[in-house]
C-alpha positions as CSV (number, residue, x, y, z in Angstrom):
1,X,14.9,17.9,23.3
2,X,15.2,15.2,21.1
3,X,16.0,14.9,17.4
4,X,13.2,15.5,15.2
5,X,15.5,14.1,12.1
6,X,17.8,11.4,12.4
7,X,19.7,9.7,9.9
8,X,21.7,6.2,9.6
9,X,24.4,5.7,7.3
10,X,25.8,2.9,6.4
11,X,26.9,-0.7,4.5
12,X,24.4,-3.3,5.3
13,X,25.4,-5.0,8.9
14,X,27.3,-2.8,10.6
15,X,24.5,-2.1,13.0
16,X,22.3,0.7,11.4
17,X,18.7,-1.4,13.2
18,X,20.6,-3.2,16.5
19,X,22.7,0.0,17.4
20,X,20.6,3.2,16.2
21,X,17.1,2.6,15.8
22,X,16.2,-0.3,18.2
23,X,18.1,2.2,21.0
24,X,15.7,5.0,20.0
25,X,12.4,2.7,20.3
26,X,13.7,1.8,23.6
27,X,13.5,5.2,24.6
28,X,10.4,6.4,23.4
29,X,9.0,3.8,24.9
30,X,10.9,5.1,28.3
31,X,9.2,8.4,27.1
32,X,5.7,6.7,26.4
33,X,5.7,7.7,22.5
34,X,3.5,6.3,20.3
35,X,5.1,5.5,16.6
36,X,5.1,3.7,14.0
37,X,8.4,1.4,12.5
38,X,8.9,-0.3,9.5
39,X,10.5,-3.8,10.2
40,X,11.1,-6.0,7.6
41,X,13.6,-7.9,9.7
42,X,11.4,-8.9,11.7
43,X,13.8,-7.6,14.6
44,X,12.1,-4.9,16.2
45,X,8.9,-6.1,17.6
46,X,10.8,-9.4,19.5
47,X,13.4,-6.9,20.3
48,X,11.3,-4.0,22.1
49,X,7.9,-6.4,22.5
50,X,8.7,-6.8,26.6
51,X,9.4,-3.4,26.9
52,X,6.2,-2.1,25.6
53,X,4.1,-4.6,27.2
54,X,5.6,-3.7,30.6
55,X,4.6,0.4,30.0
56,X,1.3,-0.3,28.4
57,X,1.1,0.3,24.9
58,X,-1.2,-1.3,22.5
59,X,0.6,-3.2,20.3
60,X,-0.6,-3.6,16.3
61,X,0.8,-5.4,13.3
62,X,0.1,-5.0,9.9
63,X,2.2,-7.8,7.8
64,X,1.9,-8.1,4.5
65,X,4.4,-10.6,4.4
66,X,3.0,-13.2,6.2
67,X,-1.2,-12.2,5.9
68,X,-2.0,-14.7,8.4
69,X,-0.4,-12.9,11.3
70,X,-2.0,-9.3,11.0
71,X,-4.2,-7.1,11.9
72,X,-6.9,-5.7,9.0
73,X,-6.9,-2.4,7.4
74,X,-8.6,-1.4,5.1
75,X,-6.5,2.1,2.5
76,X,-10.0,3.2,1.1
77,X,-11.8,3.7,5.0
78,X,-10.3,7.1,5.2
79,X,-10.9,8.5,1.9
80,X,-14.7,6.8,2.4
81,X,-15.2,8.7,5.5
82,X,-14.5,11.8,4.6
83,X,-16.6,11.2,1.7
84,X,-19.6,10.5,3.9
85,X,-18.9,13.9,5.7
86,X,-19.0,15.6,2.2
87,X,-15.6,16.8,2.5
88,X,-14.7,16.6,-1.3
89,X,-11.5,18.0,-1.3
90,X,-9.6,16.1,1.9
91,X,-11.2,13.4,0.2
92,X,-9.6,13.9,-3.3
93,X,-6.3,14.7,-1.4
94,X,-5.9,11.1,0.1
95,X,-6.9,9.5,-3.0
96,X,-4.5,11.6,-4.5
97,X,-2.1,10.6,-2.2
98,X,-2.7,7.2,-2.4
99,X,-3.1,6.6,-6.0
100,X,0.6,8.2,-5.7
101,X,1.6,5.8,-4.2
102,X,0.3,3.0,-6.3
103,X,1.1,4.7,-9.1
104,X,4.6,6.0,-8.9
105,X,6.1,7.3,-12.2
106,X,4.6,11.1,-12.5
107,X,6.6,11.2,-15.2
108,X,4.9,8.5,-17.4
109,X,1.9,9.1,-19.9
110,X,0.0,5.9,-18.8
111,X,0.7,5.8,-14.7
112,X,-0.9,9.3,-14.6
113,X,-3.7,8.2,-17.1
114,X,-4.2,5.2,-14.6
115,X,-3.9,6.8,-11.6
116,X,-6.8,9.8,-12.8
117,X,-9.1,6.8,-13.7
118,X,-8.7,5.2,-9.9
119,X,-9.5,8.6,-8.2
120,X,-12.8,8.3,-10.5
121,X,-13.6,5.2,-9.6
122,X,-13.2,5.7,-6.0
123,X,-15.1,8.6,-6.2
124,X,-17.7,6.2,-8.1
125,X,-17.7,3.1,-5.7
126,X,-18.0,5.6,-2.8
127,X,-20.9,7.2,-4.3
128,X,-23.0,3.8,-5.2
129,X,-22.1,1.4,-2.8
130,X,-24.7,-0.1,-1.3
131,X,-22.4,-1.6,1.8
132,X,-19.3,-0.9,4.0
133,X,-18.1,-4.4,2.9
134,X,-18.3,-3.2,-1.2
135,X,-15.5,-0.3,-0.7
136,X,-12.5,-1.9,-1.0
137,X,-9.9,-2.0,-4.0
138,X,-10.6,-5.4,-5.2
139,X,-14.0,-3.2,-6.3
140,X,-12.2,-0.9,-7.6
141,X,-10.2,-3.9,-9.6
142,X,-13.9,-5.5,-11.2
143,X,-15.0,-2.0,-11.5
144,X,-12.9,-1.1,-14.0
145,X,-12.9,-4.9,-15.8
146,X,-16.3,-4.4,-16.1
147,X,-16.9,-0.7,-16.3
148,X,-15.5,-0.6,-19.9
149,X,-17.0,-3.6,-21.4
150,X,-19.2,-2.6,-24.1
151,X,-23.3,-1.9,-23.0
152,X,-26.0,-1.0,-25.0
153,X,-24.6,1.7,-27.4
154,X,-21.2,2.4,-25.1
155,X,-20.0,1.2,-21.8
156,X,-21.5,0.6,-18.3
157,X,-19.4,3.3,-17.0
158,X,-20.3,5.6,-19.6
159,X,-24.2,4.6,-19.3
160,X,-23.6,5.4,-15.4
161,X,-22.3,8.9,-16.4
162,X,-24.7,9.5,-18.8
163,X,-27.4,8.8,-15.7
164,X,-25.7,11.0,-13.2
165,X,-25.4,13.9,-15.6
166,X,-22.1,14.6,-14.4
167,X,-23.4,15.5,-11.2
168,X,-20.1,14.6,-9.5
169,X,-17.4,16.7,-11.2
170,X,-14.2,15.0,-10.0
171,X,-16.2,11.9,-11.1
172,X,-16.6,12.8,-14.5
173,X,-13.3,14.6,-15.4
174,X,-11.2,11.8,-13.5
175,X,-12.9,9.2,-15.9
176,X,-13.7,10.8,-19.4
177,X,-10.1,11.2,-20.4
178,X,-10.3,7.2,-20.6
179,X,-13.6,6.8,-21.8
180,X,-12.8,9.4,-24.7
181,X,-9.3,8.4,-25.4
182,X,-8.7,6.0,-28.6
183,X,-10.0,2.1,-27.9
184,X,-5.5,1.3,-27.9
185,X,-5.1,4.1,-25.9
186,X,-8.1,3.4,-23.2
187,X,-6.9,-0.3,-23.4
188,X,-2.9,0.4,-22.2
189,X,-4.2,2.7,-19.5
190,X,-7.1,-0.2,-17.9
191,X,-4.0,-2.2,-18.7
192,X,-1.2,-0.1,-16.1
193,X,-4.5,-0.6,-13.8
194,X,-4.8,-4.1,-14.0
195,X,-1.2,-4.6,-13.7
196,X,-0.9,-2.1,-10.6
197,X,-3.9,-3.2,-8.7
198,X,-3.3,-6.7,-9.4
199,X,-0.2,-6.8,-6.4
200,X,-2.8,-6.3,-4.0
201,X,-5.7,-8.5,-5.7
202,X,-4.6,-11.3,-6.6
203,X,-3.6,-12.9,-3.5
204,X,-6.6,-14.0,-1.3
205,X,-5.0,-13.7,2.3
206,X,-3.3,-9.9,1.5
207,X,-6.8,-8.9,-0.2
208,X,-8.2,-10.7,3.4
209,X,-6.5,-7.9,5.1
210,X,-7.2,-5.1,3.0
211,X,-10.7,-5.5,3.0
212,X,-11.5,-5.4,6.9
213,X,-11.2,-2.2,9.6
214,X,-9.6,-3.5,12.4
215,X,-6.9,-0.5,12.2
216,X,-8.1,2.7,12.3
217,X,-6.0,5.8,11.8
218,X,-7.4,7.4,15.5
219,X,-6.5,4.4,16.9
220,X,-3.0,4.2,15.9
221,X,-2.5,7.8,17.1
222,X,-3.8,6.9,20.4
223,X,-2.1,7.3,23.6
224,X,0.9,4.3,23.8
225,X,0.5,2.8,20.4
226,X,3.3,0.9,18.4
227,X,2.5,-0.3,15.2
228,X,4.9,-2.6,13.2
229,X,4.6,-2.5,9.7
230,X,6.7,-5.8,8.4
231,X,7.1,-7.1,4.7
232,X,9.1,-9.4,2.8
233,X,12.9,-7.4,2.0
234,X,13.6,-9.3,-1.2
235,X,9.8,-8.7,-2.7
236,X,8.7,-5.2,-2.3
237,X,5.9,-5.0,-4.7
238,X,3.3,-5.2,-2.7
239,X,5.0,-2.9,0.0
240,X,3.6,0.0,-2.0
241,X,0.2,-0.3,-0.1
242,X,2.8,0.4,3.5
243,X,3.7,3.9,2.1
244,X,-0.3,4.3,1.7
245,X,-0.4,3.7,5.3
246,X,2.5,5.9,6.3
247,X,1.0,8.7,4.6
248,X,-2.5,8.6,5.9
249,X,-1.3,8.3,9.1
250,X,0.9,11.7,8.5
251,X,-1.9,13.5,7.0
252,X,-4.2,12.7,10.0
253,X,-1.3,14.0,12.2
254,X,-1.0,16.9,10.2
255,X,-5.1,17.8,10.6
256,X,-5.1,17.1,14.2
257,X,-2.0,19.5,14.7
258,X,-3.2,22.6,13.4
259,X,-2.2,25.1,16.1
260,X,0.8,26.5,15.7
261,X,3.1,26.6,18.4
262,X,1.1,24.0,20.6
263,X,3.0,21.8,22.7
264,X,2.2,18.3,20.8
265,X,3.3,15.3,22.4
266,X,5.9,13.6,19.7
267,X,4.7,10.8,17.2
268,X,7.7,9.3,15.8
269,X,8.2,7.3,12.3
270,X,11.0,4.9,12.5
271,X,11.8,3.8,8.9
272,X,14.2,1.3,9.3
273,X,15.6,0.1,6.0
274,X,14.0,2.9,4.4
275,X,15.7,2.5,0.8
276,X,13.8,-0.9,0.3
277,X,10.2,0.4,0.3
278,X,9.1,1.4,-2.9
279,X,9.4,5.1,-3.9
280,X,7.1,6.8,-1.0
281,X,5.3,9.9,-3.7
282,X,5.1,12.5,-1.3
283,X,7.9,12.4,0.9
284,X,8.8,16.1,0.3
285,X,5.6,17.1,2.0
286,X,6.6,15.2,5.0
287,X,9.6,16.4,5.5
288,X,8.2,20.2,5.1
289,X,5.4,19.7,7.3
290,X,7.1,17.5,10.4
291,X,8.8,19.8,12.8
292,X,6.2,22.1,13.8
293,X,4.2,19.6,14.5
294,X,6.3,17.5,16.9
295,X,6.6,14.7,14.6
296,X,9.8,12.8,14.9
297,X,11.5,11.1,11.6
298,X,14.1,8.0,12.2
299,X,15.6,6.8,8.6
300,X,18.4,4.7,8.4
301,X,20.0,4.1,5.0
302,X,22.8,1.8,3.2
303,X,24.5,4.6,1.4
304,X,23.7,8.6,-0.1
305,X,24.1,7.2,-3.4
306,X,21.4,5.3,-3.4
307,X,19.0,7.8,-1.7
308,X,19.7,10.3,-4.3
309,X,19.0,7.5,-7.1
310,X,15.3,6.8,-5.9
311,X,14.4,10.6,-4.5
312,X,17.3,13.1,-6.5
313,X,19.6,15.7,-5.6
314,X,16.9,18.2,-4.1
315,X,15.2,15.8,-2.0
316,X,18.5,14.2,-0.7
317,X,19.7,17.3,0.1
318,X,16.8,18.6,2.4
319,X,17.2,15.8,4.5
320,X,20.9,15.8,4.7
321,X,20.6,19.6,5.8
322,X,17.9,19.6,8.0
323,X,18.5,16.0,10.2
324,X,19.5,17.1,13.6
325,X,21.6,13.7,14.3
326,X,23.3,11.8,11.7
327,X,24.7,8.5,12.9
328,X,27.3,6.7,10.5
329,X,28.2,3.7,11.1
330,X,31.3,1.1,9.6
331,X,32.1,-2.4,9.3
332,X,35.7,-2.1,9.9
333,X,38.5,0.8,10.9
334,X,39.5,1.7,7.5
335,X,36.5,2.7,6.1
336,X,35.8,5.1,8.7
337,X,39.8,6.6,8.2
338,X,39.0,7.1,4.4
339,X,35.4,8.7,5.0
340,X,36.2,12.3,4.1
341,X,37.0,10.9,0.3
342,X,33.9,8.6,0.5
343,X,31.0,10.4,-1.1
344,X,28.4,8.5,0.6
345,X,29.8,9.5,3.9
346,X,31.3,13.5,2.3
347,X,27.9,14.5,1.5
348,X,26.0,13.3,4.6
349,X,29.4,15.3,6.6
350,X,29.3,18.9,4.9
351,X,26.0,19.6,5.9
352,X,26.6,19.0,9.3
353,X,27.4,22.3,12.1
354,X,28.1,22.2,15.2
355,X,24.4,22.1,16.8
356,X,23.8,18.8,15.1
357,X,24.9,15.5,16.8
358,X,27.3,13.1,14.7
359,X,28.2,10.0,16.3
360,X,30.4,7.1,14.5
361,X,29.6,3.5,15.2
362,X,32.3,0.6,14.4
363,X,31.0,-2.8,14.2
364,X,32.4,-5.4,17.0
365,X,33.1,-2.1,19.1
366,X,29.9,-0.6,19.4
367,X,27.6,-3.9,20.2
368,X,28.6,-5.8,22.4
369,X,26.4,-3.2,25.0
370,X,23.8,-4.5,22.7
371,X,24.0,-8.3,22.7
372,X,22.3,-8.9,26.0
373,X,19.3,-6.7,24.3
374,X,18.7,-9.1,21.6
375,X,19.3,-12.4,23.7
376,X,17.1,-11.2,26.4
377,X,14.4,-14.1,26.3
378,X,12.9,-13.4,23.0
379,X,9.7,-15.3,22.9
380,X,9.8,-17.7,19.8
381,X,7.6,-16.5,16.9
382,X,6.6,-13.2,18.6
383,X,4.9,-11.4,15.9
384,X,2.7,-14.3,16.1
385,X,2.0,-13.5,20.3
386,X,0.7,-9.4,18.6
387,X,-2.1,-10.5,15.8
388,X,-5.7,-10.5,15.3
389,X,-6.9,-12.8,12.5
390,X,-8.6,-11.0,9.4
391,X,-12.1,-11.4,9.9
392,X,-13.9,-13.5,7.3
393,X,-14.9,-11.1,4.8
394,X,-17.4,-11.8,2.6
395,X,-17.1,-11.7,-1.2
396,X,-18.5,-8.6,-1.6
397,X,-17.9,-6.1,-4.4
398,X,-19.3,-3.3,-6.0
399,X,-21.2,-4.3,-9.8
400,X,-21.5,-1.5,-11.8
401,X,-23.1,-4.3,-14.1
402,X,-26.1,-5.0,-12.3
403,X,-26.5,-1.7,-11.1
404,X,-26.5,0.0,-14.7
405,X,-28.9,-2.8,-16.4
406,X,-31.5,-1.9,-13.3
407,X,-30.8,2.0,-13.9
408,X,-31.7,0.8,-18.1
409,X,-34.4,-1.4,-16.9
410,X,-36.3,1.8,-14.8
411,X,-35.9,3.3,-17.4
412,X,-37.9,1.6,-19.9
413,X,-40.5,0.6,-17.5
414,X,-40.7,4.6,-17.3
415,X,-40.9,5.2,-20.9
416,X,-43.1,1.7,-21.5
417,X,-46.0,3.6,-18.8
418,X,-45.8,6.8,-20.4
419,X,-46.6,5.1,-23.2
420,X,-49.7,3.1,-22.4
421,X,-51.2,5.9,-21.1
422,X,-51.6,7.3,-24.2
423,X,-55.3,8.5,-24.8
424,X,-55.3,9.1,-28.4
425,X,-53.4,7.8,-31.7
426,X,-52.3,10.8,-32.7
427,X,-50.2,10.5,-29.9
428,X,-48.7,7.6,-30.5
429,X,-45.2,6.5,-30.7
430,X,-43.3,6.2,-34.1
431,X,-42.2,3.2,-35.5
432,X,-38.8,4.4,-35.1
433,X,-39.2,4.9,-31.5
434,X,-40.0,1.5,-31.0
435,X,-37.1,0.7,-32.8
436,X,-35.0,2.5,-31.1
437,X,-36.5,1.6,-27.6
438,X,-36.0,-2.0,-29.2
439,X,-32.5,-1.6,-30.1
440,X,-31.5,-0.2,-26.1
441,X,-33.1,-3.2,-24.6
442,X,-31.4,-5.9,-26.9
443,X,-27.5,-3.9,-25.7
């Protein structure tokens, strides 16, 4: 049986990608396993692209490096869905998860401030869109830039909750902490927003591609699937949306794999490079939840130092203990002869027993079995040969603006007919009503 947990150690370029995880696509593919591997390289697809074309798979890119060559996918369809089924709480979970993973220090006042304030206006957009096109997190972006400017005797936001009655209880309690909150206070929070929601707005083409549904979680857990998430290595802001997509994709694995101790076929994450993503929020979960479900994990890292900096002691640990292989490789004999007094290799080494599989890898040993792999006809440009171009979207977005002002103008025309159908003067309204009525309509 194959490892559900493997790890690579080691220094950049001594063969972590072209000796340990490109041999592992190569045989799942030989297995017909559908995955999913990060490759900000740019290595894998050319590498493996021949292989999988020959055995059928579907092949799918999502590159948010270069926008032009990817497929469309849009973070909010899933959480939308499942709001259109009326499933509340899956629904708050994956916002939950994906505000996470926007929003990554739990630890900070103003990140958790922001990320409650997205969930509600999610929850919002999803409720009062009028279109498919609308639900989408630039929405979400003019939402709240024009949610809190000030409206008749508040905000629009405010005059939209006043409407609802607080029908929608993850709504109203995800939003009123900001509404209620000091006008400094509400301003730094829309503020993290901004700034966070801006890495994924601001560019035209990566918003392009955000926007459209040509990826849909099914789909990629289809039979023969490989999809190649790529990004730039020495920018990784925007990569935060990728660990979005990693997670939904785990969390629809997760639902669909609900009998215990049923024979799944394996899905496998390959997470090449994993220490350069941002912070993924809820890695724990995955590595509780993968096992029993069949779902294979492939990591490869520079060092254990550096893991325990981003994810701490505990996490570090758990993987350490529970990967099945670790793999550690070196750039030249010595460092391998002083590993037992190198931490970064000593911790990955005391957790190992003897059912786990360690293998050492010495770079200009190890690859020359390799070589042919990588020189074996790679097409020029061949993430270019796997892309569909984002559909034109139009410029459409959700405006809470308009919508509130018709909500005030029904309103009146309400209040304005009760009004002329008075039948008597003792009936009639005040002065001060009038005023007041007045005083609305002018904002």
């Amino acid at each position: 049986m194959d490892p559900l947990l493997t790890l690579h150690i080691g220094p950049s370029n001594t063969g972590k990608t072209r000796a340990g995880v490109i041999p592992q696509i190569q045989h799942a593919i030989s297995n017909k396993t559908s995955f999913v591997a990060l490759d900000c390289k740019g290595l894998l697809l050319p590498t493996v692209g021949n292989s999988l074309e020959k055995n059928g798979y579907t092949i799918i890119t999502f590159d948010i490096h270069d926008a032009t060559n990817s497929h469309v996918w849009n973070p909010l369809s899933m959480p939308y869905q499942l709001y259109q089924r009326d499933d509340q709480d899956q629904c708050y979970s994956v916002l939950d998860d994906l505000a996470s993973d926007i929003f990554i220090d739990e630890n900070d006042f103003w990140e958790q401030s922001a990320k409650d304030l997205f969930v509600g206006l999610c929850i919002l957009l999803f409720n009062k869109a009028t279109d498919i096109s609308q639900i989408n997190l630039r929405s979400i972006y003019d939402l709240a830039l024009t949610g809190f400017q000030k409206f008749s005797k508040s905000n629009y936001v405010q005059e939209y909750l006043n409407y609802e009655n607080n029908k929608y209880s993850i709504l109203a309690s995800s939003i009123q902490a900001t509404i209620e909150a000091p006008s400094d206070t509400r301003q730094s929070i829309l503020s993290v927003l901004y700034r966070s929601l801006r890495t994924f707005t601001a560019n035209d083409t990566l918003t392009s591609i955000l926007c459209g549904s040509s990826i849909e979680i099914d789909d990629v857990l289809g039979d023969r699937v490989a999809l190649f998430l790529n990004y730039e290595d020495v920018n990784t802001g925007n990569a935060k949306i990728l660990n979005v997509l990693i997670m939904q994709i785990f969390r629809k694995l997760i639902s669909k794999r609900s009998q215990p101790d049923f024979a799944y076929p394996i899905y496998t994450f390959f997470l090449d490079d994993f220490l350069l993503l941002p912070k993924l929020a809820k890695l724990d979960n995955i590595l509780l939840g993968h096992k029993n479900r069949n779902i294979g994990i492939s990591l490869s890292i520079n060092n254990v130092e550096l893991l325990k900096k981003k994810y701490g002691n505990e996490t570090t640990s758990v993987l350490l203990s529970n990967a099945e292989q670790i793999n550690l490789f070196f750039d030249i004999l010595k460092e391998y002869e002083k590993c037992f007094s190198n931490s970064d290799y000593r911790d990955a080494l005391v957790h190992l027993d003897y059912s786990k599989m360690l293998t050492i890898t010495l770079s200009g040993t190890q690859f020359t079995d390799i070589k042919p792999l990588l020189n074996d006809s790679i097409p020029q440009n061949f993430y270019k040969h796997y892309y569909q171009k984002p559909q034109a979207q139009p410029a459409s977005y959700f405006e809470i603006d308009t919508y509130v002002k018709e909500l005030k103008q029904n309103e009146y025309k309400e209040r304005i007919a009760k009004l002329s159908g008075l039948k008597n003067e003792a009936d009639s309204p005040s002065l001060d009503m009038l005023f007041e009525l007045l005083k609305d309509f002018s904002g």
